[in-house]
C-alpha positions, 0 to 999 in steps of 0.5 A: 943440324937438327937438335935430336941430331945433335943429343945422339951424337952427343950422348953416342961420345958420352958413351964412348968417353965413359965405356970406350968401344962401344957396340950398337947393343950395347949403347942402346941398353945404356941409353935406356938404362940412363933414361930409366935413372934421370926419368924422375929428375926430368921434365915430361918433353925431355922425357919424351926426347931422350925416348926418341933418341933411345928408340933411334938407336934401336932401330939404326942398322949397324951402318948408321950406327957406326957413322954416328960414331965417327961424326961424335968422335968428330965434334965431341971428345969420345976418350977418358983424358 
């Protein structure tokens, strides 16, 4: 898999464990809102990575979305323990 594979599937459960249902609108304004809150603590190429994942989101149509969401339910844990 490649690795911007792995980060949004990954930060899709992130999500998803801390907000639960999550909706395509609303993954894409908290992406960028966490992005805007680690900016200054990240290095430029992160920067520029999580932006591409960011940007990703925005422009997936619902269908891909919720595919994303089944493959991070599958590899990652997606519910508060």
């Amino acid at each position: 898999m490649e690795e911007n594979t792995i980060n949004i599937a990954y930060g899709i459960s992130l999500m998803m464990k801390k907000h639960g249902k999550l909706s395509q609108a609303k993954a894409s304004k908290r992406f960028k809102q966490f992005l805007s809150e680690i900016e200054p603590f990240i290095s430029e190429d992160e920067f520029w990575e999580l932006t591409e994942i960011e940007n990703s989101l925005q422009i997936m149509e619902s269908k891909e979305f919720e595919a994303w969401k089944r493959i991070a339910s599958q590899f990652y844990t997606t519910r508060a323990q």
